[in-house]
C-alpha positions in Angstrom: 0.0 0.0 0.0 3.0 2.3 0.2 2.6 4.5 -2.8 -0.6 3.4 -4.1 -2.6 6.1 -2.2 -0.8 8.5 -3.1 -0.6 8.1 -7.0 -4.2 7.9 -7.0 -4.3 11.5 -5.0 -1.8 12.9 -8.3 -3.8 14.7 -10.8 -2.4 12.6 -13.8 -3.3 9.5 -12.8 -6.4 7.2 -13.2 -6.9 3.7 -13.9 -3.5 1.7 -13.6 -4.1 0.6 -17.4 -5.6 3.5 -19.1 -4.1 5.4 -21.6 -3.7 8.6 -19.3 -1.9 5.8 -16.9 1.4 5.4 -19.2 2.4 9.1 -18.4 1.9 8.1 -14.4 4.3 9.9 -12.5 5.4 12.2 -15.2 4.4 15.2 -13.5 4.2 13.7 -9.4 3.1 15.9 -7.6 5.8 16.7 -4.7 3.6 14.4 -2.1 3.8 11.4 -4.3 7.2 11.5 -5.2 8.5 12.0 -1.4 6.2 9.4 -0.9 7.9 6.8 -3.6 11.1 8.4 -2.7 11.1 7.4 1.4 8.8 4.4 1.5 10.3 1.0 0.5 9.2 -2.5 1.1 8.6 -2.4 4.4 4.6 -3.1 4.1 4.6 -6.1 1.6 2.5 -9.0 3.3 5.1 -11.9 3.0 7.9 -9.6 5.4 8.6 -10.7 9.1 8.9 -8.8 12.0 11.9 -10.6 13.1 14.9 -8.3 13.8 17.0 -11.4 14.2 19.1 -12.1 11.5 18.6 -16.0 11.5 14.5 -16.3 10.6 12.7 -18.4 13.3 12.1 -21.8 11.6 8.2 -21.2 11.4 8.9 -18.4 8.7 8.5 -19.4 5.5 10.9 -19.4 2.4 9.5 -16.6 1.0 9.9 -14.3 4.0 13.0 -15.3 4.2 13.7 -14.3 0.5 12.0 -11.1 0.9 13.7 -9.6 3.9 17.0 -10.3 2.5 15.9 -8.6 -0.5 14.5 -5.6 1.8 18.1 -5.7 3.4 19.6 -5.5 -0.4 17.8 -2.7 -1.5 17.9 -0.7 1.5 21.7 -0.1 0.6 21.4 0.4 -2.5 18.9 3.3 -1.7 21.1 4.8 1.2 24.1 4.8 -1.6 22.1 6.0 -4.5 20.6 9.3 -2.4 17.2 10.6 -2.8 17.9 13.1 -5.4 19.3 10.8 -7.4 16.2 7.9 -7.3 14.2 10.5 -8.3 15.6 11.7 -11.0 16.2 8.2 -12.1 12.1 7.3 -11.5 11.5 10.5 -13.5 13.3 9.7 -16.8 12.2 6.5 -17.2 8.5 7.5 -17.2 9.4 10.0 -19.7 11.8 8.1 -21.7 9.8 4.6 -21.6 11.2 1.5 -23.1 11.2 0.7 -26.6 12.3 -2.9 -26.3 12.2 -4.1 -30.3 10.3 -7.1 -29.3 7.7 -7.5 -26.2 6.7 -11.1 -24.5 2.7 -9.5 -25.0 3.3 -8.4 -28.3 4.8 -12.0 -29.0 1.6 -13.7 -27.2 -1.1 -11.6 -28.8 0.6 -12.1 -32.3 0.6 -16.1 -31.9 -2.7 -16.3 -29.9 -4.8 -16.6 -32.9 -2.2 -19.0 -34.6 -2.7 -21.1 -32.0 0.7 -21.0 -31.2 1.9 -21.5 -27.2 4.8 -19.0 -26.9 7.4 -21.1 -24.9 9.9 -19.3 -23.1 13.2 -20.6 -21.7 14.6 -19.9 -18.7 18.2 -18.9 -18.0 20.3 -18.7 -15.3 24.2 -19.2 -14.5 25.0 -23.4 -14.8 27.9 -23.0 -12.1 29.3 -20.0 -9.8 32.1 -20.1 -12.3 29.8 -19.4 -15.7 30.7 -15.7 -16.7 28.2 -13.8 -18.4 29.5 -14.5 -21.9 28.9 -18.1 -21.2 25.4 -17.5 -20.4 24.9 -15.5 -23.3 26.2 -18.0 -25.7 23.4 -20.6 -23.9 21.1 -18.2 -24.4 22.1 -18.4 -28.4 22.1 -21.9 -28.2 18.7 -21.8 -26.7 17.2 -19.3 -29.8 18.9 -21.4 -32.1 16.6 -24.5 -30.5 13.4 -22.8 -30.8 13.2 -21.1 -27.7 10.5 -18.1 -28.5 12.0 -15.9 -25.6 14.4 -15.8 -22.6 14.0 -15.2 -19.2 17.6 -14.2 -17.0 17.3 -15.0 -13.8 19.0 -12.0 -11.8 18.4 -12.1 -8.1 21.5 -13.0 -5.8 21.0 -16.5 -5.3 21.4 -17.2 -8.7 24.3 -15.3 -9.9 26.9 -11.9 -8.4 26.2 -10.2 -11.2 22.5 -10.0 -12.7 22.7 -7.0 -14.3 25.3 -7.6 -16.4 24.2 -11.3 -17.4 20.6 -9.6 -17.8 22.8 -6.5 -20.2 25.0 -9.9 -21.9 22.4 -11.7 -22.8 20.2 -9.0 -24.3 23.5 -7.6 -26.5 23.3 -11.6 -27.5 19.8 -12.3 -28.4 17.8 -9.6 -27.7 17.3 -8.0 -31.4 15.8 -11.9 -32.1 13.2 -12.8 -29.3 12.1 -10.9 -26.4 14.6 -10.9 -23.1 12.9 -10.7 -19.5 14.1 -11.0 -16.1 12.8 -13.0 -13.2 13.7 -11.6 -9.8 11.8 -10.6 -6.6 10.5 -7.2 -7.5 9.2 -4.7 -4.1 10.5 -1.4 -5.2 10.0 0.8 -8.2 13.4 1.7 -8.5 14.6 -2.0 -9.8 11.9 -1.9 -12.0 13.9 1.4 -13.7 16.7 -1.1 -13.6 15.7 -3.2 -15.6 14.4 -0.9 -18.4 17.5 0.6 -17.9 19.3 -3.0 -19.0 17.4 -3.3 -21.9 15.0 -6.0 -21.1 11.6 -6.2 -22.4 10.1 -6.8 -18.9 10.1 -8.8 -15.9 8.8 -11.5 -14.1 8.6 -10.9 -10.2 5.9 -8.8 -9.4 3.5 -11.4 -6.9 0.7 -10.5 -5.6 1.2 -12.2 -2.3 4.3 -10.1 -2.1 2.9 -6.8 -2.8 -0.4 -6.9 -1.4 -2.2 -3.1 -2.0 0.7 -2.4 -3.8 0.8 -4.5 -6.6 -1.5 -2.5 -8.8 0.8 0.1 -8.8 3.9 -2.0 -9.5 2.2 -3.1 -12.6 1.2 0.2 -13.8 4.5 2.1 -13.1 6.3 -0.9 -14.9 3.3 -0.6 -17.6 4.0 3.2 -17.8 7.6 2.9 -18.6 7.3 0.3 -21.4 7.8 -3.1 -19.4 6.0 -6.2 -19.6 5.3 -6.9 -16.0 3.1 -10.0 -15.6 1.5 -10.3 -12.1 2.1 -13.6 -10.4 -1.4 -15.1 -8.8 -2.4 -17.7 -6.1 -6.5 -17.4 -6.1 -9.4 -16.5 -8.0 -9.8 -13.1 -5.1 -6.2 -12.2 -6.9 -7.5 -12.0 -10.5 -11.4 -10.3 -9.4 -9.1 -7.8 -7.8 -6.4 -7.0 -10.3 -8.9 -7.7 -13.3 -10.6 -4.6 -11.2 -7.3 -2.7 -11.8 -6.5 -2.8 -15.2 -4.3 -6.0 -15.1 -4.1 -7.6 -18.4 -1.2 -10.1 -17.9 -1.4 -12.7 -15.6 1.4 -15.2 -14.4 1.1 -18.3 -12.3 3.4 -21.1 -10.7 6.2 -18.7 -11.4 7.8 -18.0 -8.2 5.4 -19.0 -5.4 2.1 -20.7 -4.3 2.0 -24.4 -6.5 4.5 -26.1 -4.7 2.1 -28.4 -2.8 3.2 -31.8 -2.7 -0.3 -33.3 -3.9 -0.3 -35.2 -7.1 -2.2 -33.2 -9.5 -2.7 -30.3 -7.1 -0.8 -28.3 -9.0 -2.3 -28.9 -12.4 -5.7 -28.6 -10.9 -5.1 -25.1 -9.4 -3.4 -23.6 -12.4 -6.3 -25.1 -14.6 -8.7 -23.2 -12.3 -6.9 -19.9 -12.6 -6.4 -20.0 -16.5 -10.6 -21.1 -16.2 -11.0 -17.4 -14.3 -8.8 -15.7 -16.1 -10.8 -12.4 -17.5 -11.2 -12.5 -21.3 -9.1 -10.9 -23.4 -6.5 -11.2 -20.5 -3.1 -13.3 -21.7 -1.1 -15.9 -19.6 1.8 -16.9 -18.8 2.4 -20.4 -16.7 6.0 -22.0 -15.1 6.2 -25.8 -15.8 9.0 -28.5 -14.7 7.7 -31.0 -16.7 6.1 -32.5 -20.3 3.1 -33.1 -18.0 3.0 -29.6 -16.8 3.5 -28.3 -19.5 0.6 -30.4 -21.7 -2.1 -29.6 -18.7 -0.8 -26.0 -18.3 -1.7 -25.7 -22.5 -4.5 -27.5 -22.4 -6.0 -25.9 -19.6 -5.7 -22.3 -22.1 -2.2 -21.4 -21.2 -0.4 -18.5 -23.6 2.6 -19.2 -22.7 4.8 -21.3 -20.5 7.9 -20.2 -18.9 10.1 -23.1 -19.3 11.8 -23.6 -15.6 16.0 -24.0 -15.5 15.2 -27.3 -13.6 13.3 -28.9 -16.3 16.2 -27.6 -18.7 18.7 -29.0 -16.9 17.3 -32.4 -16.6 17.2 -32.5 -20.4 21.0 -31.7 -21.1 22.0 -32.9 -24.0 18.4 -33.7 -25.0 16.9 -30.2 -25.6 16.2 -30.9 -29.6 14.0 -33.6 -28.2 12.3 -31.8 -25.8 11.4 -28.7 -27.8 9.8 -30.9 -30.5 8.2 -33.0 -27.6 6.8 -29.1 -26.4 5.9 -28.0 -29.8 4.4 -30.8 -30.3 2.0 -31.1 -27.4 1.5 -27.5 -26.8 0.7 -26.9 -31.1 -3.4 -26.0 -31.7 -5.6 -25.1 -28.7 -7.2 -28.2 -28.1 
């Protein structure tokens, strides 16, 4: 909710999707940006309370992952100044992104086709890969089939995401759509990644952001970026559908993890059945099984996860025919 009230209170801006919506916060008004300037994560829903640096067991992964994240921006803020945020948040609303190919573009273009825009994910193999590696795998991936690329940037996965995220779109990005996956609770790494080059970014959740994930979607929205919204329930959609949100994401980052066989399937088929129309999709699979119930169920997309990569090593020709194959028509 940080932020949110406060755009709506600026004079320029109205629903998070409308047309008026893509100049949001090109002319602030000094309340709102103080507000986006000073407030960071501190109110998303999945953050603990814990001052402790080693989480109490009962906290959850993604509490865990948050706070560190909160702890990793929080720097980066302090060293980058306010003056400077905000003259960073400012030209990249009035400079948006003009990435020469965009994931919703891609979707809304193959849609009718009835092609399932498949889209691999990339992160670093070892500690050791360096960023040229990764953009030669990312190559090798285009030269597969692979209709985009997702970089996976946060610190887990590799020291340097920016500059395998800025590699990798140097690489490929003039031949299929480059995105990011990372944990995204502030605006300002949102301006990062336009900044990079990408096309848009996977990490916005609404479980994460709570109030405030409207307004993440619309400021990523307003300066050119794709910036799907991760969902858990059918109250998530009826709420962002509300909003403006046209691009939904599930089983991305968080919430179909249950160990249940056919949970999973079954609650991503239930969200693609809810799914307002006209809306576009976008679904994380491990598996050929996944990835068939994820299409089947009406799926625009599938984001191809590292693990299901990397258990097909040396047999990715096979399994991008076996994922053409089964994912081809919209039966």
């Amino acid at each position: 909710m940080w932020l949110s009230r406060h755009l709506r209170s600026c004079p320029t801006s109205k629903a998070p999707h409308s047309s008026s919506s893509r100049q949001c916060n090109a002319r602030l008004s000094s309340t709102c940006r103080q507000d986006l300037l000073t407030r960071t994560s501190t109110r998303c829903r999945a953050t603990g309370d814990n001052s402790d640096d080693s989480p109490p067991k009962t906290v959850n992964y993604l509490e865990v992952i948050i706070k560190r994240k909160q702890k990793e921006l929080e720097v980066v803020l302090t060293e980058l100044g306010m003056e400077s945020l905000e003259e960073r948040l400012q030209s990249a609303v009035s400079s948006p992104a003009r990435p020469p190919y965009k994931l919703s573009t891609l979707i809304t273009e193959s849609t009718p086709r009835g092609h399932c825009v498949l889209v691999f994910e990339l992160s670093r193999p070892s500690p050791t890969t360096t960023p040229a590696q990764l953009a030669a795998l990312a190559k090798a991936y285009v030269a597969m089939g692979a209709d985009a690329i997702c970089v996976r940037t946060d610190s887990d996965d590799t020291p340097s995401g920016t500059i395998d995220l800025f590699t990798v779109i140097q690489a490929v990005g003039r031949k299929v759509p480059v995105i990011t996956r990372d944990w995204l609770i502030h605006p300002l790494q949102v301006v990062e990644i336009k900044e990079s080059g990408a096309a848009g970014a996977l990490g916005v959740i609404c479980q994460v952001n709570g109030k405030g994930t409207t307004i993440m979607s619309s400021f990523s929205s307003a300066i050119g970026l794709d910036a799907p919204v991760e969902v858990i329930n059918t109250r998530e959609v009826e709420m962002l559908d509300r909003a403006g949100v046209a691009f939904f994401a599930i089983n991305i980052s968080v919430g179909i993890s249950v160990a249940i066989p056919g949970f999973a399937s079954d609650l991503a088929h239930g969200l693609l059945g809810q799914l307002p129309f006209g809306c576009i999709s976008i679904v994380g699979v491990t598996s050929i099984e996944g990835a068939r119930a994820a299409r089947q169920s009406g799926a625009d997309s599938l984001l191809i996860k590292r693990e299901m990569l990397q258990a097909h090593e040396g047999q990715l020709d096979g399994l991008i025919d076996s994922l053409r194959y089964i994912t081809s028509g919209d039966d």
